[in-house]
N, C-alpha and C positions, 0 to 999 in steps of 0.2 A: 864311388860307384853308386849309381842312383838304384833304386828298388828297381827300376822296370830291367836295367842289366843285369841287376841280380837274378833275379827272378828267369829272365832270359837263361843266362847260364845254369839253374837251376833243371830249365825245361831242357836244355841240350843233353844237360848229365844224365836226365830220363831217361832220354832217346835211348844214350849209347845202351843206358843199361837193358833197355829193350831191343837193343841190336835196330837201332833206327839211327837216321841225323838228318839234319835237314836237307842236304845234300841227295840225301834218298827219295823226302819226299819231291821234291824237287824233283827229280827225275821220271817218279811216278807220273807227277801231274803237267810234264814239260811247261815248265816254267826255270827260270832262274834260281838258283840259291837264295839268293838277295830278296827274291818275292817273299820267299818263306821267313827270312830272317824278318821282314817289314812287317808281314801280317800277325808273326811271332810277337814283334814288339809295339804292336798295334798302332805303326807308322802309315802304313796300306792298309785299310777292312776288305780280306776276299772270305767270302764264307766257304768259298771253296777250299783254300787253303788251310783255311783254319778247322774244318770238320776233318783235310787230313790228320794234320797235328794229333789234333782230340783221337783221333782213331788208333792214329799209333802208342799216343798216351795211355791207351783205354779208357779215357776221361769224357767227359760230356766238355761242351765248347762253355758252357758258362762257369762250370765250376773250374776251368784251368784258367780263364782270364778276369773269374771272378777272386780269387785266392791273390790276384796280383796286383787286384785292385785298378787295373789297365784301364782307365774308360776308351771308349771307341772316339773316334777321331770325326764330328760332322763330315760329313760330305764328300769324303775320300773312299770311297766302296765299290768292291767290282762283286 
């Protein structure tokens, strides 16, 4: 399992335990699951997505994908 899965399933287990998933925030911001899981795993950059994330986390957006070491992906950004 590479760090950025790890890490991924790390952030999942958050959620739950915040009664979140991605699946929720997805629905929040009518997008796909799949959106969440990509910008989760810094496949897609949507800051949109990802300031959910961070919100449900309670986390700031750089400290949850700076802890994972994730760099952002040139030129793939919504």
């Amino acid at each position: 399992m590479s760090m950025t899965d790890d890490y991924h399933n790390r952030m999942k287990a958050a959620l739950r335990e915040r009664g979140s998933s991605f699946s929720k925030i997805a629905r929040e911001l009518g997008v796909g699951r799949s959106a969440v899981t990509h910008a989760a795993k810094r496949r897609h950059v949507s800051k949109r997505i990802e300031t959910a994330i961070a919100a449900h986390l309670g986390k700031d957006i750089d400290e949850i994908w700076g802890e994972a070491g994730v760099p952002l992906q040139e030129g793939r950004q919504s």
